[in-house]
C-alpha positions, 0 to 999 in steps of 0.5 A, spaced: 648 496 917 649 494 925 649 487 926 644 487 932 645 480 933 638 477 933 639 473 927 644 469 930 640 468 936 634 466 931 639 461 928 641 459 935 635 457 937 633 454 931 639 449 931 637 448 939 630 447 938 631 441 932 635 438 938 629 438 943 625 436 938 629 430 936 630 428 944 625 423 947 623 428 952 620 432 947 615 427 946 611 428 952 612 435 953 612 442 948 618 445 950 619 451 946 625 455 947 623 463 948 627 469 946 629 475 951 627 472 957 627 476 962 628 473 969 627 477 976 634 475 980 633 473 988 634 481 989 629 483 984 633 485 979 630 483 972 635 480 968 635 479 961 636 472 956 637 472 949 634 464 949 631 460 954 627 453 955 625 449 961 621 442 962 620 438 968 623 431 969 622 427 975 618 433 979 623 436 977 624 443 973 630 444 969 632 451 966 637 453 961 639 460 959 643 461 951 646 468 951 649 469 944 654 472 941 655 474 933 662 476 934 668 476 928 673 476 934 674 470 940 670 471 945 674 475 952 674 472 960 670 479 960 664 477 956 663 469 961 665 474 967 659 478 965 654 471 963 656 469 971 654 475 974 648 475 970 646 468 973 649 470 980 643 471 984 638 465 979 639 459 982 638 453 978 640 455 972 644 451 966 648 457 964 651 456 956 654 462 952 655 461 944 658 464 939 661 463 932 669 464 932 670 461 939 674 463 946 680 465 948 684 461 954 681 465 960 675 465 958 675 457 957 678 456 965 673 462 967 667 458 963 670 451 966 671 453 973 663 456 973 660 450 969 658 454 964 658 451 957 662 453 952 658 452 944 661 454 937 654 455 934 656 457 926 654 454 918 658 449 915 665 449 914 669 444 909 671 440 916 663 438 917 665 434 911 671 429 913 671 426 920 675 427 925 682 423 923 680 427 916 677 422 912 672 426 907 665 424 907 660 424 901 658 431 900 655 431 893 653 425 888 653 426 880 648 422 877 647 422 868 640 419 867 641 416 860 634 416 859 630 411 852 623 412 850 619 406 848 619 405 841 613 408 837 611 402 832 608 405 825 606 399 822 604 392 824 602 387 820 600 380 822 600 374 817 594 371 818 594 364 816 590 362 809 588 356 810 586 357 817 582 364 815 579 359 809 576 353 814 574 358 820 572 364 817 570 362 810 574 368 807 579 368 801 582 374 803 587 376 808 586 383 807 578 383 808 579 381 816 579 387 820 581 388 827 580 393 833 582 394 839 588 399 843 595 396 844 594 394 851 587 390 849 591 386 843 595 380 844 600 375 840 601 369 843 607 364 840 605 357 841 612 356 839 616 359 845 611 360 850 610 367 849 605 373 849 605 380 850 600 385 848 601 391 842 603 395 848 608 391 851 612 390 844 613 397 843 617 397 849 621 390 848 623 393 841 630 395 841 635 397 835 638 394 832 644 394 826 648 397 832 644 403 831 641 407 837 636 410 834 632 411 827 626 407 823 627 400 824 623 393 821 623 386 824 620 379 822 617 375 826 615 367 823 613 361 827 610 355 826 603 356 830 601 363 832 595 367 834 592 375 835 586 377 839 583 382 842 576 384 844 573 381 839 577 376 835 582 371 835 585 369 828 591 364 828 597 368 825 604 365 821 608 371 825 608 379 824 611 384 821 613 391 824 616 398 823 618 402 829 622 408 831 627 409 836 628 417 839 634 419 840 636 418 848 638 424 852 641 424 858 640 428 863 644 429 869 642 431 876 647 433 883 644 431 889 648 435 894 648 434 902 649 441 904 644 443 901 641 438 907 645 441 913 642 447 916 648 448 921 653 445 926 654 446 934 661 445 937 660 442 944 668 445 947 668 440 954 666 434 951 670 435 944 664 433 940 659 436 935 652 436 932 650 437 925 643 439 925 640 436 918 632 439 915 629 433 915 631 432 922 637 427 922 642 429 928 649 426 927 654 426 931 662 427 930 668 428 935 672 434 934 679 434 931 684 434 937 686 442 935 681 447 937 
């Protein structure tokens, strides 16, 4: 199929209008860039543009023209001849060509003494990604999340205290005190070391232990003055015993690749300077390398 050059017109004019929407003087205007503008000359001869924009600042009206070029090759002194005499008979034109390779001498004196702005407008290279003096930037990061469930606890016995239950609840039996309640509405308290936590929290504070990661596990807890409670009890406990398990961890790794961010770059000749325009709108600039 033909390259007709409308999708790099497209790209073009999308890197450009990112840009203005980034300036502050698109804060209080909507400049919104137009494709094949057609211009009537001072002789009444159309012209035609492949991209144009204007806004007006002080009471005055800025203009500028794009004509975009999707060629393999440098663009000839021939194309910037035919650009200046395109814009001849416009006055008040900002005239700026952008192509994909770059130019050729002449054409880089021709564009100079015309005040003609000279823009490599392309996708990302590898040079986008390492500054001027070949320092790289970071470009992807790798992430291995390891990632661990709360244990699952599978049997939780409090050890009621006896006495206690016999001077306060009148019962004998440890085994005929019912509780009730979710993990999240069921407290330990430890009179001892000044702790409490819920069902729910115990869950996830158990870890394995033996050196193992993962598997069934039992622990014992004794104190001196404990209690459990909930939304309708609170009995005094001599410790607990629980039985959990611990899934096997799995990892889960993740890139985070920048390029991924980057919708392409302009190269600005004379001033030796590039931009690279970002989805999320973050503009950076760069100098060029010295060799262009």
């Amino acid at each position: 199929m033909k390259n007709d050059g409308k999708a790099y017109e497209e790209f073009v004019a999308l890197l450009h209008q990112a840009l203005l929407n980034s300036e502050g003087i698109s804060k209080h205007q909507n400049i919104e860039i137009q494709r094949n503008k057609k211009i009537v000359d001072s002789n009444g001869i159309e012209r035609e543009f492949d991209l144009y924009w204007e806004y007006e600042l002080a009471g005055i009206t800025y203009k500028t023209i794009i004509e975009c070029k999707d060629y393999n090759s440098t663009i000839s002194i021939e194309k910037i001849d035919a650009l200046i005499g395109k814009i001849r008979d416009i006055p008040d034109l900002r005239p700026v060509f952008a192509t994909k390779k770059g130019y050729q001498s002449g054409a880089k004196t021709k564009a100079e003494q015309n005040k003609v702005d000279l823009l490599i407008v392309r996708e990302q290279n590898e040079s986008d990604w390492q500054d001027a003096d070949g320092t790289p930037y970071i470009k992807e990061i790798h992430i291995n999340m390891v990632v661990r469930l709360p244990a699952s606890i599978t049997d939780f016995q409090p050890l009621i205290d006896g006495e206690w239950a016999k001077k306060n609840l009148g019962q004998d039996f440890e085994s005929s005190i019912s509780m009730s309640g979710m993990n999240n509405e069921i407290f330990i308290e430890i009179t001892d070391s000044k702790e409490k936590y819920s069902l729910h929290q115990l869950a996830s504070d158990l870890a394995p232990l033996k050196g193992d990661e993962f598997g069934a596990f039992k622990k014992e807890v004794r104190c001196d003055e404990g209690w459990i409670s909930g939304p309708s009890f609170r009995y005094k406990i001599k410790g607990y015993n629980v039985s959990y398990s611990l899934s096997k961890p799995f990892e889960s790794p993740m890139v985070i690749d920048f390029s991924k961010e980057l919708i392409g770059v302009i190269e600005y000749l004379q001033k030796g300077t590039k931009k690279s325009i970002f989805k999320d709108g973050v503009i950076k600039e760069n100098d060029l390398p010295e060799k262009r």
